[in-house]
C-alpha positions in Angstrom: 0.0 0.0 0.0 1.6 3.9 -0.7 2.4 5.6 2.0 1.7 9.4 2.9 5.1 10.3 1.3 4.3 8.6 -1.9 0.9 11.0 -2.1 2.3 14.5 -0.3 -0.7 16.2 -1.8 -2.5 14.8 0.3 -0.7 15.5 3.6 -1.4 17.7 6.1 0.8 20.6 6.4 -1.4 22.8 8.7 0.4 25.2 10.8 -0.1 25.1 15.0 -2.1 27.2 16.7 -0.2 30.5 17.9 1.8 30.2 14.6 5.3 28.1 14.7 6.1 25.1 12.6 3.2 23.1 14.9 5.4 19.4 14.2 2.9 18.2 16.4 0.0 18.9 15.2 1.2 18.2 11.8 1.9 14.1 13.3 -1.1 14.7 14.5 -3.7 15.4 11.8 -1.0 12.6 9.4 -2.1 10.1 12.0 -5.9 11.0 12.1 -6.4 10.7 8.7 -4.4 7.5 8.4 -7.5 5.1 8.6 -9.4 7.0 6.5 -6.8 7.2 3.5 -6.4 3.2 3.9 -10.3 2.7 3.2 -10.0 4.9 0.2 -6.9 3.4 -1.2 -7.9 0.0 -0.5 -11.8 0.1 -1.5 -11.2 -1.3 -5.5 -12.4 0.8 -8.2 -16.3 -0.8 -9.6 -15.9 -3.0 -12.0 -17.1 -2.5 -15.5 -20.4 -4.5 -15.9 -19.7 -7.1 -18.9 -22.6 -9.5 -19.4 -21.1 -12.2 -21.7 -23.9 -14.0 -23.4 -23.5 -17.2 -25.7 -25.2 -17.8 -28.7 -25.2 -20.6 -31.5 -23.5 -19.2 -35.5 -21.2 -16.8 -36.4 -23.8 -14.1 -37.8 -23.8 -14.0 -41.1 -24.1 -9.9 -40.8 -25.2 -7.3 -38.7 -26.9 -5.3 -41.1 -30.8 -5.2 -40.1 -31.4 -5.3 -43.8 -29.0 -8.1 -45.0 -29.7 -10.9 -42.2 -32.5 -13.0 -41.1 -31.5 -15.4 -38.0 -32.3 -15.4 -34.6 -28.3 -14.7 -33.5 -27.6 -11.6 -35.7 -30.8 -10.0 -34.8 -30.4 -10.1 -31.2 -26.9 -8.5 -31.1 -28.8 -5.8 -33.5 -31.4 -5.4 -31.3 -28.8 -4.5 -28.6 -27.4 -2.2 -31.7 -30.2 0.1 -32.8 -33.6 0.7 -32.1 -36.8 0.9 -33.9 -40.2 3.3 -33.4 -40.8 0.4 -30.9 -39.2 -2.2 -29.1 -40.2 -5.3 -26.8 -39.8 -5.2 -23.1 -38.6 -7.7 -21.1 -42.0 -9.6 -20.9 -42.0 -9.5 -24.9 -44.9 -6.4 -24.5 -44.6 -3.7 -27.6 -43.0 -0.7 -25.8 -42.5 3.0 -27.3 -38.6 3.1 -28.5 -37.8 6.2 -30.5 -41.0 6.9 -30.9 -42.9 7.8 -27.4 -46.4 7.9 -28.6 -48.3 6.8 -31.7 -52.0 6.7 -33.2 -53.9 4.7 -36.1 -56.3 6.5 -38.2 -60.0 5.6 -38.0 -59.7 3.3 -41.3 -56.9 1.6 -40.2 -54.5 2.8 -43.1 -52.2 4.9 -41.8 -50.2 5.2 -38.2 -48.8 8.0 -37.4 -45.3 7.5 -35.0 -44.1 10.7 -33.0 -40.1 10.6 -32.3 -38.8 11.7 -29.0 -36.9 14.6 -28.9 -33.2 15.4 -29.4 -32.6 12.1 -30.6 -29.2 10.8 -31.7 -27.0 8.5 -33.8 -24.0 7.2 -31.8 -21.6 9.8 -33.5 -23.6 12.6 -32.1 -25.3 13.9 -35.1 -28.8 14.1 -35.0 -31.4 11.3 -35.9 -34.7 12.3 -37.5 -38.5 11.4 -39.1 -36.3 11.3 -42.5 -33.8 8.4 -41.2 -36.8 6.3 -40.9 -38.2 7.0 -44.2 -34.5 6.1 -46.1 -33.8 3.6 -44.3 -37.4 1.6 -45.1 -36.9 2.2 -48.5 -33.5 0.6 -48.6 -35.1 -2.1 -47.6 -37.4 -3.2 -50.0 -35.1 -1.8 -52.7 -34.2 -4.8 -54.9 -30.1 -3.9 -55.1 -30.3 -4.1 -51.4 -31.6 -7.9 -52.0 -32.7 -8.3 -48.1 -34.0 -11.4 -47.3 -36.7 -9.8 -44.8 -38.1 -7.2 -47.2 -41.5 -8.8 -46.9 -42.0 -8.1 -43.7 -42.5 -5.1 -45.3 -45.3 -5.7 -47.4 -48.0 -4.4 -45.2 -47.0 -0.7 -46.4 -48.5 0.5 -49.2 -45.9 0.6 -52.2 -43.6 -2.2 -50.8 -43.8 -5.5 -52.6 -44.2 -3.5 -56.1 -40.8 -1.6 -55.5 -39.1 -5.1 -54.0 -40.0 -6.8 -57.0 -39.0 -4.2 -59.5 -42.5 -3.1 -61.1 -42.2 0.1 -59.3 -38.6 1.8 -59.1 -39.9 5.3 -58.0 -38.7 4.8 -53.7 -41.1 7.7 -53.2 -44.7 5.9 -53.9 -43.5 3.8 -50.7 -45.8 4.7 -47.9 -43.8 6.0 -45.3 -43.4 9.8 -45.0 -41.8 12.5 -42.7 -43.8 15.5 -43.0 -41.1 17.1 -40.0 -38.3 15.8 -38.1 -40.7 14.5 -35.7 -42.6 12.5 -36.9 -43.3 9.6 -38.9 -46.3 9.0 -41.1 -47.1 4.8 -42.5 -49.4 4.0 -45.1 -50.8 0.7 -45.5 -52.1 -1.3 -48.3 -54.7 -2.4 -46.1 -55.8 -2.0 -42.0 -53.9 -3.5 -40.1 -53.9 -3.5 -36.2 -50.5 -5.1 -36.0 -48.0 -2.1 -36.7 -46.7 -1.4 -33.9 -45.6 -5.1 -33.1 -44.0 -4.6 -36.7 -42.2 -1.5 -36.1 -40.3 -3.2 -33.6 -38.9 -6.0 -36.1 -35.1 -5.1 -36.8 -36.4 -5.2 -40.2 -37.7 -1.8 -39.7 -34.7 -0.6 -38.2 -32.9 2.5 -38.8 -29.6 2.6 -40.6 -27.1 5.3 -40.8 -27.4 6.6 -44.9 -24.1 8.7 -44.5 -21.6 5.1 -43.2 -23.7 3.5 -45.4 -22.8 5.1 -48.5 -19.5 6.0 -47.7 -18.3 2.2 -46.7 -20.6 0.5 -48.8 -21.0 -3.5 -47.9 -18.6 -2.9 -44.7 -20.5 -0.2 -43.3 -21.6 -2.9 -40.8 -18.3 -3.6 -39.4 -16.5 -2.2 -36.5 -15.1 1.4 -37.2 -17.7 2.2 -39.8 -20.6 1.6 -38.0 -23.0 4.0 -36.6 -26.0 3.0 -34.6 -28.6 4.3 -32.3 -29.1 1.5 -29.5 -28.3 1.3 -25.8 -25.0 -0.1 -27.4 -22.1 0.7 -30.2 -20.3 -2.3 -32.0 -16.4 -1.9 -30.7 -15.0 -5.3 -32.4 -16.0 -8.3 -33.9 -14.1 -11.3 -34.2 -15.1 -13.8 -36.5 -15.8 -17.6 -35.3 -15.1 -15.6 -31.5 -16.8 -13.0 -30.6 -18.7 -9.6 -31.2 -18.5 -7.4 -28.4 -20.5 -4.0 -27.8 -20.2 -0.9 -25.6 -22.3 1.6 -23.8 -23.6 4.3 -26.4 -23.5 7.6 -24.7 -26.0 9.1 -27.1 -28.5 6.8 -26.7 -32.1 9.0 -25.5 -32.0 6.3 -22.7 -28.4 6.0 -21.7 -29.1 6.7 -18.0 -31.3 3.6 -17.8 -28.8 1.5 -19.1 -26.7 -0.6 -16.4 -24.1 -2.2 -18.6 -20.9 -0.8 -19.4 -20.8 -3.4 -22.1 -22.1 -7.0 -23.8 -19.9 -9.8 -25.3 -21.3 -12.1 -28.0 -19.8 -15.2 -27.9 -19.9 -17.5 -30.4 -20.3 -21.2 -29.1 -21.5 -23.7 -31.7 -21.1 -26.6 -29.2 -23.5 -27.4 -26.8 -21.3 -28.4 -24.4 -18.7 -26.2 -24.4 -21.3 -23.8 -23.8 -22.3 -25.4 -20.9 -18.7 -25.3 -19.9 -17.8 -21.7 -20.2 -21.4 -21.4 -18.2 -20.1 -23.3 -15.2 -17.0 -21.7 -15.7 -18.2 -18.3 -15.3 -16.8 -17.4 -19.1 -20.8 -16.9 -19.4 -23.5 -15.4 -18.1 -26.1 -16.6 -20.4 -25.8 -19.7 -22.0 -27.7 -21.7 -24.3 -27.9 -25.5 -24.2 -28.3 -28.6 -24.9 -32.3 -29.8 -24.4 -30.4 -33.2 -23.9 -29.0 -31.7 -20.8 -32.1 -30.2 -19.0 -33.3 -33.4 -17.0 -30.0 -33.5 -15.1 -29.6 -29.9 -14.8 -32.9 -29.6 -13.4 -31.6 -31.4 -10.5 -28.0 -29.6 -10.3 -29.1 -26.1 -10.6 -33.0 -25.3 -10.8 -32.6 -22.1 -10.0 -30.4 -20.9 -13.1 -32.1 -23.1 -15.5 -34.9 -21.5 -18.1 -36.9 -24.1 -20.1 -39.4 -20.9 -20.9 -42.3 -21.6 -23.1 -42.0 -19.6 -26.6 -44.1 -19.2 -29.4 -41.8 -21.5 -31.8 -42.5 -24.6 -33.8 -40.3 -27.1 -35.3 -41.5 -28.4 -38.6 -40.7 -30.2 -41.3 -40.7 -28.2 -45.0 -42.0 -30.6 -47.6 -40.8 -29.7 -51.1 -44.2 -29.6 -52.5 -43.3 -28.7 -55.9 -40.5 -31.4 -56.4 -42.2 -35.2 -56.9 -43.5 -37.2 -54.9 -43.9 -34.5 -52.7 -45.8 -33.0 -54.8 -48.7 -35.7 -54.3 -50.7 -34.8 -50.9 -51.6 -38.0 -50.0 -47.5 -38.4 -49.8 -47.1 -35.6 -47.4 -50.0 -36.6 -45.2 -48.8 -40.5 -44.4 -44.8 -38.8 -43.9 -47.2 -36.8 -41.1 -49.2 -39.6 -39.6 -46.1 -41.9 -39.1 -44.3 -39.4 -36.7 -45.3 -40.1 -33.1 -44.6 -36.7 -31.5 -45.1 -37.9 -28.3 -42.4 -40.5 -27.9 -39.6 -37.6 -29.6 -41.1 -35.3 -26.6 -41.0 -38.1 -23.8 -37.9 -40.3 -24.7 -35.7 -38.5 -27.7 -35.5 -35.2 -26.3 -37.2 -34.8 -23.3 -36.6 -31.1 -22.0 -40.3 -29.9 -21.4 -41.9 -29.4 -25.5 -45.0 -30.1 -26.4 -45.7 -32.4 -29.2 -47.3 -30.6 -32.6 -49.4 -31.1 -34.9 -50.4 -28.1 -36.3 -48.1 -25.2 -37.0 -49.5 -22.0 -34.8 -48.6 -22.8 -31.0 -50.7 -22.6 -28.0 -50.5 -19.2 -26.1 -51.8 -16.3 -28.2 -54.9 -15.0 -26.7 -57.8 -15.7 -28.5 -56.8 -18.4 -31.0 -57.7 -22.1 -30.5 -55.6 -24.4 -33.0 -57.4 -26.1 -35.6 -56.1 -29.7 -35.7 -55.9 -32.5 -38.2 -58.4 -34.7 -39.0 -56.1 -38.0 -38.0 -54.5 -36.1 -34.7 -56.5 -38.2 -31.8 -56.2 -41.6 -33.6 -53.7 -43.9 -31.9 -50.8 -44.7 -33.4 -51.6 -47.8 -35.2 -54.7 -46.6 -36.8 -52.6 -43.9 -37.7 -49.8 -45.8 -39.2 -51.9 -48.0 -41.1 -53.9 -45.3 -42.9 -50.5 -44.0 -43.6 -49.6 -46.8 -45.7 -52.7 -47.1 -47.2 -52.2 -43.3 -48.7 -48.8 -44.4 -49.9 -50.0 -47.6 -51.3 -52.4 -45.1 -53.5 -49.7 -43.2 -54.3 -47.8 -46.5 -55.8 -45.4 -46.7 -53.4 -44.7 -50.1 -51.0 -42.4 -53.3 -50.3 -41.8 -52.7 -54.3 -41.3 -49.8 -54.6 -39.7 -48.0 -51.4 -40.3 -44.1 -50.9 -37.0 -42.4 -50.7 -36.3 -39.4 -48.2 -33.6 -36.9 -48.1 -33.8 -35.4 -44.9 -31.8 -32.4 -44.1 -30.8 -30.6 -40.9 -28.8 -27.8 -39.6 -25.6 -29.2 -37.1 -26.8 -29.8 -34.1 -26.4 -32.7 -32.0 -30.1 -32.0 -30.6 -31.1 -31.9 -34.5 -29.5 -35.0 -35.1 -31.1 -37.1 -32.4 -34.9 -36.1 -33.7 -34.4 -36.7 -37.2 -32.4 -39.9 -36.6 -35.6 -41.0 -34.5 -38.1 -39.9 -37.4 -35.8 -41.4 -40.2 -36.2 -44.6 -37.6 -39.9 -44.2 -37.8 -40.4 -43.6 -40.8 -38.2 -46.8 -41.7 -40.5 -48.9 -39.7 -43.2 -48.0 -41.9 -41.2 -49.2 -45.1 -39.9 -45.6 -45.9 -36.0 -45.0 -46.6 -34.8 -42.1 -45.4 -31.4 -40.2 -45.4 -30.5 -37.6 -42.4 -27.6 -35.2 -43.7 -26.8 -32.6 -41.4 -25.5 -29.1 -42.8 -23.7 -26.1 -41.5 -26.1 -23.7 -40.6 -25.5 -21.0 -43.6 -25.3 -23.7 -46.0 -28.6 -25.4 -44.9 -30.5 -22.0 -45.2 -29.2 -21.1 -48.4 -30.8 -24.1 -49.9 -34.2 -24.0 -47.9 -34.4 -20.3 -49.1 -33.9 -21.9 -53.0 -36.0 -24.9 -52.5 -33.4 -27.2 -53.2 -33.9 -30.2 -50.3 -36.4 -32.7 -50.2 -37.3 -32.6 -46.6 -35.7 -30.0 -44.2 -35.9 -29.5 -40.4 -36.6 -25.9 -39.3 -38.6 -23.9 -37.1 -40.0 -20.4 -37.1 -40.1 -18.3 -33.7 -43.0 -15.5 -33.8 -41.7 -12.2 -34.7 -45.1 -10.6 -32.5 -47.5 -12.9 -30.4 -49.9 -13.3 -33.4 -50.9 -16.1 -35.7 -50.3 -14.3 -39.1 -46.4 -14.5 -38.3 -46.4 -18.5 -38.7 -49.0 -18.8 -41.7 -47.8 -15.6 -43.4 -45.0 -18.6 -44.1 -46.9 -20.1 -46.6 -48.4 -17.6 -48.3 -47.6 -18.5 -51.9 -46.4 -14.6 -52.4 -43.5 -15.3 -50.3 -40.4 -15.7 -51.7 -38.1 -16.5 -48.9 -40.0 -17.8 -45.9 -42.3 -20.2 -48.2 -40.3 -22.5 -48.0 -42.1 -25.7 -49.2 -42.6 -22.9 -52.2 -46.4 -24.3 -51.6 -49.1 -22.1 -53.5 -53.0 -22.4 -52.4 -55.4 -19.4 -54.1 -58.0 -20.0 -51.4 -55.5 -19.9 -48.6 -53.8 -16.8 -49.8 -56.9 -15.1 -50.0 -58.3 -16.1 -46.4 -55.1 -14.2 -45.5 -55.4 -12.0 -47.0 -59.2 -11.0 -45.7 -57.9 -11.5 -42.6 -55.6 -8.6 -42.7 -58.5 -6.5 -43.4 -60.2 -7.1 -40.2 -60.0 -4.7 -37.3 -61.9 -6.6 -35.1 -59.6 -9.0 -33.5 -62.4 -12.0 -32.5 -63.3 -12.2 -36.4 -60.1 -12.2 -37.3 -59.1 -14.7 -35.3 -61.5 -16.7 -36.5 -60.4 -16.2 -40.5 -57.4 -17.2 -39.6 -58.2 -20.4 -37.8 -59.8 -21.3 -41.5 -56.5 -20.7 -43.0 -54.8 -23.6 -40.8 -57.3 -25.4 -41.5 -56.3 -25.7 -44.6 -52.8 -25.7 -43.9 -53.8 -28.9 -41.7 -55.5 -30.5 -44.9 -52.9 -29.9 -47.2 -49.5 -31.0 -45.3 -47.2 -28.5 -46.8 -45.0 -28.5 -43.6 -44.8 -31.6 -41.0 -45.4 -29.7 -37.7 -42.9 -31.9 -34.9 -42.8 -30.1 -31.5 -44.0 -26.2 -29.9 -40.2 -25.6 -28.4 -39.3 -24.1 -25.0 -35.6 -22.5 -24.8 -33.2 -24.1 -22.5 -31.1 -21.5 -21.0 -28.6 -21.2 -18.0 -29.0 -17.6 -16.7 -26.5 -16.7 -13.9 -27.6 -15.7 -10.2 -25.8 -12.3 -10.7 -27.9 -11.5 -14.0 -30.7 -8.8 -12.5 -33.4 -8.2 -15.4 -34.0 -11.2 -16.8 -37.8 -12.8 -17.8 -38.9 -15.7 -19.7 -41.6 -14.9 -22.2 -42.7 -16.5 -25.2 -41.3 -14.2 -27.8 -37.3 -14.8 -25.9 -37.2 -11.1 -26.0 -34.5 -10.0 -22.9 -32.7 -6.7 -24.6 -29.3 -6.1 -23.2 -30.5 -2.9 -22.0 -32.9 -4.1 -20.1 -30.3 -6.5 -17.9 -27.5 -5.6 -15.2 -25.2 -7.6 -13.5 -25.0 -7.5 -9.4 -21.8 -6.7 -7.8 
């Protein structure tokens, strides 16, 4: 520890009463203040608060515009911020904007900014930002993969698909800095859940055009979120730090977040128990013993999220329903729940989950038969569809890397087996397995979808037949389309509802995707993590979270 002499400023040289050199009362005060100089030298300085979360792929980017999976969007969530934003308990919260209104027909919304907003360099953000930014992207050179989320706006889906090439007949407007006006092709109650997709995010038009494609990357990028990107390490790490512009900076606990990339489920549970984590995703295998070892760090959270098979429905024999509906019947969701991976999901057979008010699934006609009834009828279909002990059905069954992954569709490639189907599990890397779902190149593909806002539209707006990216099974129904599209029109949520529950109705009938399991989320949250909630749309913003001492 420094002594007095090392710190002399700090020493008393206070003269004695009655004048003199007072060498007493100088030991004096130097040995009254002793203890008190100890405390402050030794009490350590507070530590920067770090949360260190794990999640599963390198992201592909961290452009709002230029990347659709779950990873990427949470760091950008963490990196800018929309006219709205999901709380903690996954409820639609103002963001920029503090207040907003929908006009009595439904087609416009009207989104008031808060004031003296900022990008993270300081300059100001405005009304204007928003409108550039949204018509980036549904521009076609921008190619974004998420542009139909879009679509809703009046103007959209003509200028993504090139008929249009005017950016101005796009319905969004800034008639002053403050505000922002959206136009809809149709009502829509569901805007505001919209606005805070990172889809609808703003991005900074001055990096962007000055850096092109690397705009994105550390140095060049400009946000407006609770947090700034400071470096990025591929295959590692990206790691963030505290924006001091942000409108909300005061709220914000952490000093900083670290990314980590961990594409094994075990050496994220590792780096958990070794404290290299604070959040940390794993492995659903896992859950049964960890429930045991520690309950109270373990989150098995139900979320609105369904695992499903895509069928090919355009490439033969998948093309033939009755094909699709015995690959359906044969799957026996309850023993993959029970015995394959047994972590707290709910078996499926039907695409929307349980848990969105006022919606009660339509199921399948064939869902309460047992299992041999079911398997039977099964074969009868494919026996129709000239396929038997002659002539085996072959399956190419793909799936992203995961040893989770692997177990299920080892256990429906078994089923289906036993039913005299041959089928082929082939496990892909994560970027490569999406770039061939997105051009309908595999047979049969494990995925899931996780709602972007608790409502059913954001599962069966998959398979609308206007989709070009999320559809998938590229599957194409006139009267399905149009029951959505009726159902967008509708203010009143009951009837809506109820249009809607047609729709998967259909979807039920026609088997274009094989729904498998509703999924929870296993994740091991740390004691010291303050801020944290389970809630079905796995929304837990950084800035939202602290870390106790």
């Amino acid at each position: 520890m420094p002594t007095l002499r090392a710190i002399p400023h700090l020493t008393p040289t206070l003269s004695a009463p009655g004048g003199g050199e007072g060498g007493q009362w100088h030991r004096l005060c130097r040995l009254a203040l002793l203890p008190v100089l100890c405390l402050l030298l030794a009490a350590p300085a507070a530590a920067e608060q770090i949360l260190h979360r794990g999640h599963h792929d390198e992201p592909e980017s961290l452009d709002p515009h230029k990347s659709d999976g779950a990873q990427e969007m949470s760091i950008e969530d963490d990196l800018f911020e929309g006219l709205t934003r999901l709380d903690s308990h996954g409820k639609v919260v103002p963001g920029v904007a503090s207040a907003w209104e929908m006009s009595p027909d439904g087609l416009a919304w009207t989104f008031h900014l808060r004031p003296g907003l900022l990008w993270s360099d300081g300059s100001p953000l405005t009304a204007e930002d928003f409108v550039w930014s949204m018509r980036r992207a549904v521009d076609p050179a921008t190619a974004s993969p998420v542009a139909e989320v879009l679509y809703p706006i009046a103007g959209a889906k003509a200028l993504n698909e090139g008929t249009v090439k005017d950016p101005a007949t796009l319905g969004v407007a800034a008639p002053d800095p403050a505000t922002v006006v959206i136009r809809l092709e149709r009502p829509n109650t569901l805007v505001p859940s919209i606005m805070a997709l990172t889809e609808t995010l703003p991005v900074p038009r001055r990096a962007i055009e000055a850096h092109g494609e690397s705009w994105a990357r550390p140095g060049h990028m400009i946000s407006n979120g609770a947090f700034i990107l400071d470096a990025w390490r591929p295959q590692l790490d990206v790691t963030l730090k505290r924006n001091p512009h942000y409108w909300d900076a005061a709220s914000v606990a952490l000093d900083g977040v670290r990314w980590q990339t961990v594409e094994d489920e075990q050496t994220s549970l590792r780096l958990y128990r070794s404290g290299e984590l604070d959040i940390a995703w794993i492995s659903p295998r896992d859950v049964p013993r960890l429930r045991t070892e520690m309950p109270a760090e373990l989150h098995t959270d139900t979320t609105l999220r369904c695992d499903f098979l895509a069928v090919n429905t355009r490439l033969p024999p998948f093309d033939d329903l009755r094909v699709r509906r015995a690959l359906s019947m044969i799957i026996d969701r309850d023993t993959l729940a029970a015995k394959v991976n047994a972590h707290g999901q709910k078996p499926a057979v039907s695409l929307v989950p349980p848990g969105i008010e006022g919606y009660a699934q339509p199921l399948p006609d064939w869902a309460a038969k047992p299992m041999p009834e079911r398997i039977a009828e099964a074969e009868e279909l494919l026996a129709e569809a000239g396929f038997g002990p002659q002539n085996r059905l072959h399956v190419d069954l793909s799936y992203p890397t995961s040893e989770t992954d692997r177990l299920t569709m080892l256990a429906v490639a078994a089923m289906w087996r036993a039913a005299g189907i041959d089928a082929d599990p082939d496990n892909q890397e994560m970027q490569v397995f999406n770039a061939a779902l997105r051009d309908h190149q595999e047979q049969i593909a494990f995925t899931d979808w996780i709602a972007d806002y608790a409502d059913p539209s954001t599962f069966l707006s998959l398979l609308d037949s206007r989709s070009v990216q999320e559809n998938t099974p590229d599957y194409r129904n006139p009267e399905y389309d149009a029951l959505l599209d009726k159902a967008a029109g509708i203010l009143d949520r009951a009837a809506r509802m109820a249009v809607l529950q047609e729709a998967e109705a259909i979807v039920n009938r026609d088997a274009p995707i094989i729904p498998i399991a509703f999924e929870t989320r296993p994740l091991l949250v740390s004691p010291r993590v303050r801020g944290y909630v389970g809630n079905p749309l796995e929304s837990n913003l950084s800035r939202d979270l602290s870390l106790a001492q």
